[in-house]
N, C-alpha and C positions, 0 to 999 in steps of 0.2 A: 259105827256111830249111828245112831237112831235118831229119827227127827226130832225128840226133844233134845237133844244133847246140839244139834246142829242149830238150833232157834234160840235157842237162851241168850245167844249177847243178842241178838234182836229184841227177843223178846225184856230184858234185864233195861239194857242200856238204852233201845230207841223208843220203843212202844210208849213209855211213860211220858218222853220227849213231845206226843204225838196228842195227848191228852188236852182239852181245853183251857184243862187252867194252864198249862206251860204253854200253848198256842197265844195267850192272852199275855204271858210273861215277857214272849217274847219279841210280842208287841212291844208292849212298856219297855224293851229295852232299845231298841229301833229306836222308838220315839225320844228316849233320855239322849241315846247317841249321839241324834240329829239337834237339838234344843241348848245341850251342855254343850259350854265349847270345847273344843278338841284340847286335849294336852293333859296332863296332869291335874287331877283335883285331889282337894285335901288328905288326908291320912294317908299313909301307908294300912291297906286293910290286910296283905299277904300275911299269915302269921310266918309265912318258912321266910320270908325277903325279912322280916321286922327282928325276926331270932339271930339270923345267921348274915344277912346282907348278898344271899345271893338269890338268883329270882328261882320262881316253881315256874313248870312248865305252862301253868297258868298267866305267870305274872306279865302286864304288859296288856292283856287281851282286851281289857276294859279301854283303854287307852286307844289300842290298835282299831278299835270299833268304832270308838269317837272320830279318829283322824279320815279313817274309810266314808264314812258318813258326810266327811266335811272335805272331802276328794283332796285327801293329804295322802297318796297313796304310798309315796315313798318313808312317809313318816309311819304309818299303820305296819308298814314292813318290818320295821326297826323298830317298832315296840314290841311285836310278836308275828311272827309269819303268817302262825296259823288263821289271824283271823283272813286271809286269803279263803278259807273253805267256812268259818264260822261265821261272818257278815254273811251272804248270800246264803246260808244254810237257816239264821235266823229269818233273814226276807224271807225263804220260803215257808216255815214254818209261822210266819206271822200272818202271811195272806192265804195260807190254809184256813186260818178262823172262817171265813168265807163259802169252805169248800162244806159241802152238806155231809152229814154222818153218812149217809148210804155208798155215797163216794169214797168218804174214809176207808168204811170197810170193803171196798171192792181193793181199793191202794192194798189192807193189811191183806186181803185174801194172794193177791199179785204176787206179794213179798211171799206170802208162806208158798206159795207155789215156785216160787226162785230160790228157795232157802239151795242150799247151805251160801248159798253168794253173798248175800246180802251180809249177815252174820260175820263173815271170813271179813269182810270189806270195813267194817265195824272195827272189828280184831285187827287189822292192818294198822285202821287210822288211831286208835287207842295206843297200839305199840309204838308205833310213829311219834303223837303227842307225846307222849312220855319218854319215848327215847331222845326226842328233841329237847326235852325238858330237862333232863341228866346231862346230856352234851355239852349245852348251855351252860349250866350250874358248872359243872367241871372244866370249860373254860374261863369262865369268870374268876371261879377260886385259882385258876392256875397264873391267872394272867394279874391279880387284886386288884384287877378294876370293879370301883363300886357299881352296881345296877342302878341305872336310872331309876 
């Protein structure tokens, strides 16, 4: 395997994450988190929860942010686990606006000099999300309880 083929979910999935405008995004979501109150707000926005009634491995996450925010922790759990690594991944990502481009690129030189780790570590938690996200859905359908 060659160092492009070893960089790509880095390069694909996080790099872009890294970029100002998403630094700035996810600010504004921090700050909606913290402002809105916790719990459910209007519509069901999931097209997969709205079609079929069972959740994506996304569904819950918005919710689960809001509760984290508002030190609901055991409520944040029960909406979606993951945001245990996505709350604190957004903090970090928000107060990098802060951090100077020169430092940026010293971070992105870091990474490419760590590859294949980084990338694999990527790959893990993407298979993970989504495996958790299957799991879920096919106990739900198994069990026909509705999804919150």
């Amino acid at each position: 395997m060659n160092v492009l083929d070893r960089t790509i979910t880095w390069r694909i999935v996080v790099q872009p994450l890294l970029q100002p405008a998403m630094r700035v995004v996810a600010l504004a979501v921090l700050i909606g988190s913290i402002v809105l109150p916790a719990g459910p707000l209007g519509p069901d926005l999931c097209p997969v929860h709205r079609a079929t009634g069972l959740p994506c491995p996304g569904c819950g996450v918005t919710r689960g942010l809001m509760y984290v925010s508002h030190g609901q922790f055991a409520e944040a759990l029960g909406a979606n686990p993951w945001v245990v690594i996505l709350w604190p991944a957004l903090v970090l990502l928000a107060l990098s606006i802060v951090v100077p481009a020169p430092s940026m690129n010293r971070f992105d030189a870091l990474i490419e000099r760590w590859e294949p780790w980084p990338s694999r570590v990527v790959r893990v938690l993407l298979v993970a999300f989504f495996g958790f996200g299957m799991v879920r859905m096919i106990a739900f359908l198994i069990s026909g309880e509705p999804f919150p």
